[in-house]
N, C-alpha and C positions, 0 to 999 in steps of 0.2 A: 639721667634721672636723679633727682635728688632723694636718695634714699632715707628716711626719718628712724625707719629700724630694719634691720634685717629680716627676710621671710624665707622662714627655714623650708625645704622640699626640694625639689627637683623644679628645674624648666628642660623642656623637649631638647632635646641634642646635647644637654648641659649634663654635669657631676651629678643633678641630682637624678636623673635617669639612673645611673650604676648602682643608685640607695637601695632600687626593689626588683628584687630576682624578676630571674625568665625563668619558664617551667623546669631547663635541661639545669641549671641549678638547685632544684627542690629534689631532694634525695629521694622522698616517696614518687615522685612522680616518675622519676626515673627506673624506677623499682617495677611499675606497672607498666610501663611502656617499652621497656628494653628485653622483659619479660628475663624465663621462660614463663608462658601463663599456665594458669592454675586447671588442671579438669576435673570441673568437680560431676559428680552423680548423683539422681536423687534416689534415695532409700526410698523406693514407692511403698513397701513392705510395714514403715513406719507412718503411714500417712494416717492422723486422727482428727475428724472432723468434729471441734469445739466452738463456745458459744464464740472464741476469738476470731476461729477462719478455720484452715485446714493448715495442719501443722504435719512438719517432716521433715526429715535428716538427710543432710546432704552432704556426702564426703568426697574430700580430694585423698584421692589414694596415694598419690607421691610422698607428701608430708600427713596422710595421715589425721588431716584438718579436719574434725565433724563442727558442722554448724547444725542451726535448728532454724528452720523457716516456715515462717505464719505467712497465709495470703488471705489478705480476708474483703471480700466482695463487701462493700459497707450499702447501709439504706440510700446515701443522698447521689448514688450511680458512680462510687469511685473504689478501687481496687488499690487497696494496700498491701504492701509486699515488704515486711523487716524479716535481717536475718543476721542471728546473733552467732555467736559462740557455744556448742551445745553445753560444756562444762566449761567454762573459760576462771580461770587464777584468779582473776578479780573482775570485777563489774567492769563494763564498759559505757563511756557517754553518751546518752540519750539525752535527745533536745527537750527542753523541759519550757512551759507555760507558751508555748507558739501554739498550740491547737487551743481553742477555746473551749473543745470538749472533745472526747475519744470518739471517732468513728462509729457507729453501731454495726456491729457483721449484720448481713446476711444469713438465714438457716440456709443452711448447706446440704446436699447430694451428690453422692459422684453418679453420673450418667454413662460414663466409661473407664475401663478398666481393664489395663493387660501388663504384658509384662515392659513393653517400652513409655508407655504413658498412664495416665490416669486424669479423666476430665471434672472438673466439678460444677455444678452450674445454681441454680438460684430461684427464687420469684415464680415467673410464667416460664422459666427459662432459655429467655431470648438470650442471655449474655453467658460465657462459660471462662472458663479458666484451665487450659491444658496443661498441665503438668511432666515434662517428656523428664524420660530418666537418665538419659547420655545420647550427647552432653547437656547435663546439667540446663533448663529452660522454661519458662512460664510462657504460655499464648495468652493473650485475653483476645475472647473473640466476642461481638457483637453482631446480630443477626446470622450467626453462621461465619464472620468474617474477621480472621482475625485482622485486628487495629495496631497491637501492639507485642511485642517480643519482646519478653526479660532474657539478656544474656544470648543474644542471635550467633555473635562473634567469641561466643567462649572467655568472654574479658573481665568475669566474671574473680574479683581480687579481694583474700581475706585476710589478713596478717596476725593469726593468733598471739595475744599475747606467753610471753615466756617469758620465765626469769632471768635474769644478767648471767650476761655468759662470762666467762675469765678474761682478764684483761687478753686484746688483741693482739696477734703478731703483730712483732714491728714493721714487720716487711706487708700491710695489709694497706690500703690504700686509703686515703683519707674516706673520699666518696665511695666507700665501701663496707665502711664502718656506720653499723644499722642503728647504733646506739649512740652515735655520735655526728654534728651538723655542721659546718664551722659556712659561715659567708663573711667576706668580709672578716672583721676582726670580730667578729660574736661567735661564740659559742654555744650551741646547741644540746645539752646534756640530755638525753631522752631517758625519763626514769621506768621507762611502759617497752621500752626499745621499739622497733618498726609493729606497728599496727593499722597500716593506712586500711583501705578499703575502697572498691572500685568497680563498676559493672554499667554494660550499656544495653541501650534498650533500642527496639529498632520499631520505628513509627511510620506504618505501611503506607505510600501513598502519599506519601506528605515530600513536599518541595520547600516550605516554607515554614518557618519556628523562629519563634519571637522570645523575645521576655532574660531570662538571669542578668539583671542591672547590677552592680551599675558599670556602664562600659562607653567608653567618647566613641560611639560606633555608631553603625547603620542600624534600622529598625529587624529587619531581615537578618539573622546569626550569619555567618560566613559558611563557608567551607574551612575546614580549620587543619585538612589532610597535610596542608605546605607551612602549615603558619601557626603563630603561636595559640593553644587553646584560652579560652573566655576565664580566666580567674576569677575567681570569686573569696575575697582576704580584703577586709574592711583596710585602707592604707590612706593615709594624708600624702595625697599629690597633689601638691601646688603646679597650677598650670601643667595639668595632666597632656599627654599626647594623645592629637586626633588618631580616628581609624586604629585606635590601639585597643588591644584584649588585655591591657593589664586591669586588674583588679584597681578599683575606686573606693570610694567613699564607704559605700552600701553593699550590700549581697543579699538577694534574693535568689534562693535556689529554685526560681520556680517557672520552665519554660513553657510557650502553648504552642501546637503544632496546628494547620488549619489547613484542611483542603476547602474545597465546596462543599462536600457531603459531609465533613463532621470538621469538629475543631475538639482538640485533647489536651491535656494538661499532665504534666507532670512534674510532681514536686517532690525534692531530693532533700529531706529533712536532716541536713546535718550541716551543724556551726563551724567544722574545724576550716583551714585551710582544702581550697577545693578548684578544681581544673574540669572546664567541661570542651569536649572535644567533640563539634559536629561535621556529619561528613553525607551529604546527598550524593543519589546515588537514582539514577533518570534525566531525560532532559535528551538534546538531541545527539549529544556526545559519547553516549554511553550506547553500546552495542544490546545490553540486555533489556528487559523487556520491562522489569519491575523495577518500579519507583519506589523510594521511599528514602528518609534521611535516619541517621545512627545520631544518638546521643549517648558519649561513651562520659559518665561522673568518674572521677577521681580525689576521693576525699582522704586525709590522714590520719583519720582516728575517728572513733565513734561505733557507730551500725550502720547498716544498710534499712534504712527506712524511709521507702519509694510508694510513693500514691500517684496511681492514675486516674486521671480525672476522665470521663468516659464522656462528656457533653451530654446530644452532639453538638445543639449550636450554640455558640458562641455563649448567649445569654446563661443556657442554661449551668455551662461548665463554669465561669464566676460566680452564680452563685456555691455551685461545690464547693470551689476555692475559700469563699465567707464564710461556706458554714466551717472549714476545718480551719483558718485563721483566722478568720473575723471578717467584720464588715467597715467598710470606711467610717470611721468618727466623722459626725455631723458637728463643722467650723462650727465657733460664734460668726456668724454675718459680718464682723469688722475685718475677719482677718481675709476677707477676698475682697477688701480695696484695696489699696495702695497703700507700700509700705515706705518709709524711707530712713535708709542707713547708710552710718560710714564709718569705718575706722579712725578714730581720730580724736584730736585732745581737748574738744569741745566741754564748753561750761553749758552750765544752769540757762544762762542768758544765751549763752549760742545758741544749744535748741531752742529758746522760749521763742529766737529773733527769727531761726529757721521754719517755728510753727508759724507764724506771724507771718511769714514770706508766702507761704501757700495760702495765706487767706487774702494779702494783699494780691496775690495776682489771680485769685478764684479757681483756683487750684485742689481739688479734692483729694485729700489724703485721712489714714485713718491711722499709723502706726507710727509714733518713734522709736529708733532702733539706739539700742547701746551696746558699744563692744568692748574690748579688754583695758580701754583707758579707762573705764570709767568705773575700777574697783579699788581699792587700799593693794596698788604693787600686786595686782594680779591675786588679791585673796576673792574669791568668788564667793559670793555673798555678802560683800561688804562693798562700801564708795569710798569713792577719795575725796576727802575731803575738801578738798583746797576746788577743783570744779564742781563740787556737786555739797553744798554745803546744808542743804537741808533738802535732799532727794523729793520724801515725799510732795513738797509743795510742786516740787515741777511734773510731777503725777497726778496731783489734782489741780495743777494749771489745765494739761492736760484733758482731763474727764472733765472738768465744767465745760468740755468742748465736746464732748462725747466721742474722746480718741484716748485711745490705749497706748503703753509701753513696752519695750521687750527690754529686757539683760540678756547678757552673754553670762553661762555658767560652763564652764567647762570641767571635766573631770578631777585633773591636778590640782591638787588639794596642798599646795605650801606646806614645807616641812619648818617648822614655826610651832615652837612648843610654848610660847605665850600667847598663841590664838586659841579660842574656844574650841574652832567644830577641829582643827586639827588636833587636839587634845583627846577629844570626844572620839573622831576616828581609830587614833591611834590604841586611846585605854578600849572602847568599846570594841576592839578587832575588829574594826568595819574594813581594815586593809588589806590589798593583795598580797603577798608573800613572795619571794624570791625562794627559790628550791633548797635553799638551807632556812626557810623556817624563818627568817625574818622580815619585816615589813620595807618591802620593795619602793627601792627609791631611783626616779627617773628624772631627766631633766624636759622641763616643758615652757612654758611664758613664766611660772612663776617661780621656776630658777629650779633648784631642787624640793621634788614634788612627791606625793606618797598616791596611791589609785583607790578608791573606793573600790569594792569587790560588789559590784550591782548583781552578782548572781544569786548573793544570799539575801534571802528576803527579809530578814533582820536589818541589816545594812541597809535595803530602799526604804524599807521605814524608818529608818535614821535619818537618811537622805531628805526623804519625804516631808520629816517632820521640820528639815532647814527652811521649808518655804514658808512657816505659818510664820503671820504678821508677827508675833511677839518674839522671832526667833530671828527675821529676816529684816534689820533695824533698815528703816528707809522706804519698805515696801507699802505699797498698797493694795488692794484687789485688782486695780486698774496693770498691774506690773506680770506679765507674761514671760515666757522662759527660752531661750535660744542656744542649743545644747550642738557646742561645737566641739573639735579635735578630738570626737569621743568614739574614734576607730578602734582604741585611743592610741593619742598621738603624745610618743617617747622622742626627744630627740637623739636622746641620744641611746637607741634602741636600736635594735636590726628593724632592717625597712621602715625606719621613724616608730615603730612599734613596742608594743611587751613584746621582754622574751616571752619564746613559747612555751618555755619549761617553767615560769612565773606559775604560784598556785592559788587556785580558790576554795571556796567553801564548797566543803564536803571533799577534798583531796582530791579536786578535780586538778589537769595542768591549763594554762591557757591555751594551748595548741588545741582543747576539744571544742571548748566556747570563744571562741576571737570572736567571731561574727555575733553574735550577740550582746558583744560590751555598750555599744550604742543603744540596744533594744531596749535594754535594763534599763538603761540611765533615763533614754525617756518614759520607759514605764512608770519610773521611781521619780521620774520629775511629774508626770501627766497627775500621778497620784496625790501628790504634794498639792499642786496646787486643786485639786477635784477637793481634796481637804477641807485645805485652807476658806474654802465656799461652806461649809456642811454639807459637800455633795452636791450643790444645787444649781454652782455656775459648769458650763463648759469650759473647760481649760483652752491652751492654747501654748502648745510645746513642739519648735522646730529642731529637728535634727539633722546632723550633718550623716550619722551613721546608720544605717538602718538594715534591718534584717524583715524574714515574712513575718507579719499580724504585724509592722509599724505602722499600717494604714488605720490600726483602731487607737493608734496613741497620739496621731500629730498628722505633722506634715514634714515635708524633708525638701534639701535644694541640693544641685549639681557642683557644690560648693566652688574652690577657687579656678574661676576661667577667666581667661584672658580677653582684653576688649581689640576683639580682630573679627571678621568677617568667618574664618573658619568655626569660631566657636558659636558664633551667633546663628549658623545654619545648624549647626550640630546641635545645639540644645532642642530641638523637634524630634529628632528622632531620641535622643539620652530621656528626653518627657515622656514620649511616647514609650519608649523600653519601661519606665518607671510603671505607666498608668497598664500596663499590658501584666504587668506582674503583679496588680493589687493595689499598687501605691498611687491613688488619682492625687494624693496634694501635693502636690509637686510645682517645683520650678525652676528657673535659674537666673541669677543676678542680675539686673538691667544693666546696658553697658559695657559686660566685663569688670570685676576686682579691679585690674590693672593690664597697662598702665592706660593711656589716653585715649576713649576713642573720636576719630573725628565725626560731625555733625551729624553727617548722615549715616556714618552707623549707628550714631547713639540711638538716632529718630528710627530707622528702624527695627532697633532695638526694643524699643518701648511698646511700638505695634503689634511683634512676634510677642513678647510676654505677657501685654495687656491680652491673648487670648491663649495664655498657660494659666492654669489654675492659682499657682501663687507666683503675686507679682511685686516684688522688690526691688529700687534701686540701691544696690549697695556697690562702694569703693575705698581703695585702700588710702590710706594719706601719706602714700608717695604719688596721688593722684591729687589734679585739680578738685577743686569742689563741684560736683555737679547739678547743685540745686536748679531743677528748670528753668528760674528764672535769670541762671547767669549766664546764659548762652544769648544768640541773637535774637530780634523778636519772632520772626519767623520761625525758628526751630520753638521758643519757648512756646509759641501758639499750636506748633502741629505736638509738641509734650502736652500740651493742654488738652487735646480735641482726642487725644489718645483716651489717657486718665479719664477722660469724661464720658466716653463711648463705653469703658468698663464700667463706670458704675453706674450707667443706664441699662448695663447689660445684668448688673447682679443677678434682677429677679429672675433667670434664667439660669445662671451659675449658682445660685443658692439650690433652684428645684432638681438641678442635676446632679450634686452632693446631696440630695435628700436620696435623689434615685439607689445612688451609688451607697447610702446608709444602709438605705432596706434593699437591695436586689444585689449591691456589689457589682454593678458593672460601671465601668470605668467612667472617671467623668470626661478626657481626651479619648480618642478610639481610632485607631488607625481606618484607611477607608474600607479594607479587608470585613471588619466588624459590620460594617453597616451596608454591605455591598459584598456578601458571603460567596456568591458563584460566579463574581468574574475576577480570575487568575492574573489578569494584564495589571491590576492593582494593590496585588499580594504584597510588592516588594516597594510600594510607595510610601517614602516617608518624609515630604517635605510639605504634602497639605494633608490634613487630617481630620473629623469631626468631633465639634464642641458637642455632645451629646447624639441626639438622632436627627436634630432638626439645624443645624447652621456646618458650614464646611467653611474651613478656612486656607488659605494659600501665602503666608507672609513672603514678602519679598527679602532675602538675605543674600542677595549679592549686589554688589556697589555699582553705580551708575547703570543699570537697566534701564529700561525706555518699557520693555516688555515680556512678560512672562509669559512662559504653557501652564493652561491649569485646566486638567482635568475634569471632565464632569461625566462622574460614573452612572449606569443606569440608564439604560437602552431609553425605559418607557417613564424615565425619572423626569421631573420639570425643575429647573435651578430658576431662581431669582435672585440678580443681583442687590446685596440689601443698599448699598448706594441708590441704583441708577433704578430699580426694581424691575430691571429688563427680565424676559424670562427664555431662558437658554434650554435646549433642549440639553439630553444628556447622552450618554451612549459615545464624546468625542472629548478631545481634544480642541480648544481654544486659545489664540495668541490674545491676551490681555494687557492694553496698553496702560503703564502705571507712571505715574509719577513720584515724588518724595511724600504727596499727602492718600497715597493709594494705599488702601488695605483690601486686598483680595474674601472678600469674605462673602458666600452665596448661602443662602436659605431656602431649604429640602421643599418643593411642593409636598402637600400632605403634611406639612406640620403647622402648628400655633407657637410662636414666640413671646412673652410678657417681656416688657424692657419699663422701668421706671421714666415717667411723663417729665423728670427735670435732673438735677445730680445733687446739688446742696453738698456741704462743705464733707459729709463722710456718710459712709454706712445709713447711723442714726439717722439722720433727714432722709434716707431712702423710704425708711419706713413709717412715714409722715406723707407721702407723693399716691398720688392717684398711679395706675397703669396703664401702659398705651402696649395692645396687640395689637400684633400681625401676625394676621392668616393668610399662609402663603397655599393655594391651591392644586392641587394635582391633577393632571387630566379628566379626570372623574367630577375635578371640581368638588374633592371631600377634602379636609386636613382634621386634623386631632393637634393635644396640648395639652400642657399642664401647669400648675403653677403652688408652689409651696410657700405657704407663711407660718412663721411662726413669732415669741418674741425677739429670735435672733440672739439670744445668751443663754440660757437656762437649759436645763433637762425637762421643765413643766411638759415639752412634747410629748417626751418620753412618760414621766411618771401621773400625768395629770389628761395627756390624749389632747396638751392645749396647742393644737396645732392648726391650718388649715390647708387641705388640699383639694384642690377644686381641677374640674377636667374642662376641656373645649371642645366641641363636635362639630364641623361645619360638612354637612351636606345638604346637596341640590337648593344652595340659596342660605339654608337655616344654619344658624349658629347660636349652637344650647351651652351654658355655663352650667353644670351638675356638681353635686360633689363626686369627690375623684376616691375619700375613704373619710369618714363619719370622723370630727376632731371639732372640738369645744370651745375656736379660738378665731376672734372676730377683733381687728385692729380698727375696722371702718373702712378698710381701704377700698379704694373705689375704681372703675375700670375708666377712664376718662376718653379712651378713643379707641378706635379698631381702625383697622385697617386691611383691605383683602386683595390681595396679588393674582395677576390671574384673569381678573372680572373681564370677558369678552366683549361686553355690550352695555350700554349704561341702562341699569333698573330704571325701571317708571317710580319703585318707591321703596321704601324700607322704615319698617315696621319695628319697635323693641314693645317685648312683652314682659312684665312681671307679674310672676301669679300671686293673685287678689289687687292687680291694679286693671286699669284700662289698656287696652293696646293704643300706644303714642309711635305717630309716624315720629321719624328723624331724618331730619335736614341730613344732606350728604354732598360730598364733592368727588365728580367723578372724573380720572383723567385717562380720555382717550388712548392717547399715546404709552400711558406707562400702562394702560389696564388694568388702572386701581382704584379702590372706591375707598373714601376717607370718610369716618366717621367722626367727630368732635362734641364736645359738652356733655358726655352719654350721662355721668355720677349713677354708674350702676353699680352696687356692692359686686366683689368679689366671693362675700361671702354668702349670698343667697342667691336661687334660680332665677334665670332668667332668658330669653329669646330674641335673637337676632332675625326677621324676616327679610332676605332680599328679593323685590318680587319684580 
């Protein structure tokens, strides 16, 4: 390979593997797991019932330890459990701006009361709250039954802070020394000495728990009794390893457990460094009788601040999850076309020739992407001159096409005392600190680098203010934001990282907020550019790093994987882990980063991504060029037919991100979610559902002829959207596929909208009539919906200038209604239906608009597929009207 620069990280089996610890490395972890463990007791005696929850004292008698514990049953069916220090030396870290608002308790009762427990319960009180006093334990029960156990296994870990002890024997052992960390040649000064924290929870009944991303793993958590636990430590690994629990990119602490009868959530709200260790316990191996799996957290600093999400189903427990992090940010509509990127030392002209190539071969794209060539030597926020010699024009070459731009802005901020915003950082103390108090300096792209401190909200309004047009020379509105290495990434750091003993505002260490550094950045970027508009446009800010509540700031990708076969099956379930914890925008690179793939993985590459939410081709330039049309013509046709079935598919992917705004449920869904009582498909994660109405099955392994693909639902009807054959469900099918095969069925009992042409992006989408399909259910009913808005603006939001319309079809009749009352009519028109299903050809079909005449309509019916096509309808979207099939 011809290498053009070196790419700092790890490759699998290589040197950079030894860069980022295993657990039996992490001093805290070792601390909690090697034991002895802690027993604590609760002071039932102390127990007072405030407007926060029911608060009380809980000691370990050994050391002595009192903590203080609130449990507080909140309104939206979720039970919060933090437990602090009851006098503790100094404040300890609490996560701060992840809730969008504080929980409301519940008014409180105890219902029981003795001297080994004390119950408390609630409302009607169906749900309670057991309190036992030794050892130390919280029940949550629901209908009489408990769901969930705080601390079942006594693992229950608090490490009070204390003052510095006298220097250590010398005879003391390195990994014994609580105040001090050493891996590698880095040193770990701990100025807090050991404060970890740790406790598990045992989730009754449960075989199955999803969710703490980011992980190159299966959708299903492991068994983790032999093997290493799920880290969760935001870390730059290049060409990370398959089937590995090491910490990535991202961390969400937030997993959901699901039987048939309920699905639960629990979220472990703390930034530090964190190991989660699950262990099922049922199945037909096991002698005892009770099922259920242990989720044992391991965090190194902070509190213990644990919320259960009580469901039960599915739906209802996402929404919990929105209202305490937030709800998915509703895209601008351009950023679910096609994006296209590449590492690389491209001019003005090179893109101008690169947009120009997608229109010569009618090619639908909406994004150009820029990455770290294309600033002044790596200063972010600036260009280089010499390629990009008057930016803005190739911005508004651009927009006169109705297509946007991204830059790369990454954290490291050049230590260059004749730049402005590094001047500005350094005089304004917008920077992190090194544990002696001065401004930390690491090495990154731009050589020696200083870190913004995104935790103080001073600093992202500094931040924020870099994006506005008179501050950010070159930019335009059309100029969107691409926020990478922002784990963040030190080269020359332990684990490519800040030290942990690095300081921020408010005399926080980095070891409490790591996981958070990416969160800031993109809040303090989403907010810049929300500015930069007066509020009025939707931004559009991708992140590499992400923590819970990044679904209300952006979008995020699986960042660098490699172009192989192993990572292209894996990026379904890494999507799916994403969309299960919150985060539906999600994606990951067409192709692989690097290095080459061949034809046919590229080609099905494009097919598995064109149905993940965000669809990018990006590559490094130690790789060929990949523009579609430089391959043969048969592959650039089947890149074409890809690209083009996405953005027929928008109107669809847009109203499933409208769902996911207002209800929070995920826009990918494992089949689990839509298929809650059959267990055979708990653990499937290679087809999955695009909302409730399309299932998809991509092909990712090499040379097949033919796949197994599932069709759940005893009394379910599938239609293939290809062939519109209709498959019963309830089995298992061998599906014969070729290189132009994309496995993808449509739910009987739903309505699909797909746009009637593609036009060259987004924009011309919403210029095009619609063409449904109404796919049938035994019953012969289906339902649907379909969202417009103007595709850029907040006006939804602050003006109601929206439009949401429903579709009803039963026994024959198909009604367009609105779906919720909004003030906003494009003209767009329905130009065809289409109904899957149809058993026998109608004598006629009838449309009606009320205050018109009923006009028959011409129709074409095919026997064979059992489908009835409707054409030339020009019936608003926006006003009632009636489909009769008689």
């Amino acid at each position: 390979m011809d290498v053009k620069q070196p790419i700092p990280g790890g490759v699998p089996g290589g040197d950079g593997k030894e860069k980022f610890m295993t657990s039996q490395q992490v001093a805290f972890y070792r601390r909690q797991t090697r034991g002895p463990r802690m027993q604590f007791q609760a002071l039932l005696d102390t127990l007072v019932l405030t407007e926060k929850g029911a608060r009380f004292e809980v000691l370990e008698p050994g050391s002595q330890t009192k903590l203080l514990a609130c449990v507080s049953p909140c309104k939206n069916h979720t039970v919060r459990m933090v437990i602090d220090e009851l006098e503790p030396i100094k404040a300890r870290y609490r996560v701060q701006d992840v809730l969008t608002q504080e929980p409301q308790c519940e008014r409180l009762r105890v219902v029981q009361r003795d001297g080994d427990s004390a119950t408390i319960s609630w409302a009607l009180g169906r749900d309670a709250c057991r309190v036992r006093r030794l050892p130390f334990g919280v029940e949550i029960l629901c209908e009489g039954q408990v769901v969930v156990t705080f601390n079942p296994q006594s693992k229950l870990w608090f490490e009070a802070l204390r003052g510095p002890p006298e220097a250590p024997a010398a005879t003391e052992p390195e990994e014994d020394n609580q105040w001090r960390e050493t891996f590698r040649t880095f040193v770990d000064i701990k100025a807090n000495g050991p404060s970890s924290i740790g406790a598990d929870l045992r989730l009754h009944g449960y075989q199955h728990v999803y969710g703490v991303p980011e992980h190159a793993d299966s959708l299903r958590l492991a068994d983790t009794r032999d093997d290493e636990p799920y880290r969760l430590y935001n870390l730059d690994v290049f060409a990370y390893e398959l089937n590995s629990h090491l910490g990535l990119y991202g961390s969400v602490p937030f997993l959901v457990a699901h039987r048939p009868e309920r699905t639960v959530g629990v979220f472990w709200m703390n930034s530090s460094d964190t190991f989660v260790h699950i262990n099922y316990n049922g199945g037909e191996e096991k002698d005892d009788n009770e099922t259920y799996a242990d989720a044992h957290w391991l965090s190194e600093s902070g509190v213990i601040d644990c919320m259960v999400l009580l469901g039960p189903q599915p739906r209802q427990m996402y929404r919990q999850y929105a209202q305490l992090t937030g709800y998915q940010a509703l895209p601008p509509l351009f950023t679910l076309g096609y994006h296209h990127s590449r590492w690389d030392n491209d001019t003005e002209e090179d893109l101008k020739a690169v947009d120009a190539g997608f229109d010569r071969h009618n090619i639908p794209y909406d994004v150009m992407w820029l990455d770290i060539e294309h600033t002044d030597q790596k200063r972010f926020f600036t260009w280089n001159s010499e390629l990009f010699p008057d930016p803005a024009r190739l911005q508004r070459h651009l927009q006169e096409k109705n297509r946007k731009m991204v830059a790369i802005i990454d954290p490291p901020i050049m230590v260059d005392p004749d730049w402005s915003i590094y001047r500005e950082g350094r005089d304004g103390g917008h920077f992190i600190k090194d544990r002696e108090g001065q401004i930390f300096k690491g090495n990154c792209w731009p050589g020696e680098s200083s870190y913004p401190d995104f935790s103080n909200p001073r600093t992202r309004a500094w931040y924020s203010s870099c994006f506005a047009l008179d501050r950010y020379k070159g930019s335009t509105p059309s100029l969107h934001a691409w926020l990478d290495m922002n784990e963040p990434t030190v080269f020359s750091g332990p684990e490519l990282t800040l030290p942990k003993n690095a300081m921020h505002y408010g005399g926080w260490e980095h070891r409490d907020l790591h996981n958070l550094y990416g969160f800031y950045q993109q809040l303090a970027a989403m907010e810049g550019l929300v500015t930069r508009s007066g509020g009025t446009e939707r931004p559009f800010v991708l992140s590499r790093a992400f923590f819970a509540g990044s679904q209300r700031l952006g979008a995020v990708w699986s960042g660098d994987n490699l172009a192989t076969w192993g990572y292209l099956k894996i990026s379904i379930p890494m999507c799916l882990s994403t969309c299960v914890a919150g985060l539906s925008f999600c994606g990951a690179d067409v192709g692989g980063f690097i290095p080459e793939p061949d034809l046919e993985l590229l080609i099905r590459w494009y097919q598995t991504a064109s149905l993940q939410p965000f669809f990018r081709g990006h590559s490094s330039m130690n790789t060929r060029r990949r523009e579609p049309w430089l391959f043969e013509e048969t592959a650039t046709n089947a890149i074409q037919r890809v690209i083009e079935d996405r953005y027929r598919l928008l109107p669809y992917w847009y109203t499933l991100f409208y769902r996911a705004h207002i209800d929070g449920l995920p826009v990918l869904r494992p089949l689990w979610m839509e298929f809650p009582k059959e267990p055979s498909i708990f653990s499937v994660d290679h087809q999955y559902m695009l909302g409730d109405a399309l299932m998809a099955c991509p092909v990712t392994e090499a040379a097949v002829r033919e796949i197994p693909v599932i069709l759940p639902g005893a009394e379910q009807v599938w239609y293939d959207v290809e062939s519109a054959e209709a498959l019963q469900g309830g089995k298992t099918i061998s599906v014969p596929v070729t290189l132009d095969t994309i496995p993808v069925y449509q739910r009987g009992g739903s309505v699909v909208c797909r746009a009637a042409g593609v036009g060259t992006c987004t924009a011309d989408l919403q210029e095009m009539p619609l063409s449904i399909t109404v796919a049938l259910d035994s019953e012969g009913g289906a339902k649907g919906e379909v969202y417009l808005d103007d595709g850029h603006s907040f006006a939804y939001r602050d003006k109601k200038e929206f439009c949401l319309r429903s579709f009803h079809m039963l026994s024959g009749h198909l009604r367009c209604r609105a779906g919720e009352e909004g003030n906003f009519d494009r003209h767009t028109t329905v130009q065809s239906v289409t109904v899957l299903g149809v058993k026998s050809k109608p004598s006629s079909v009838v449309v009606h608009v009320p205050g018109a005449e009923r006009n028959p309509a011409e129709f074409e019916y095919n026997e064979e597929r059992g489908s009835l096509a409707l054409d030339g309808l020009k019936l608003s979207v926006a006003k009632d009207w009636d489909i009769e099939i008689c």
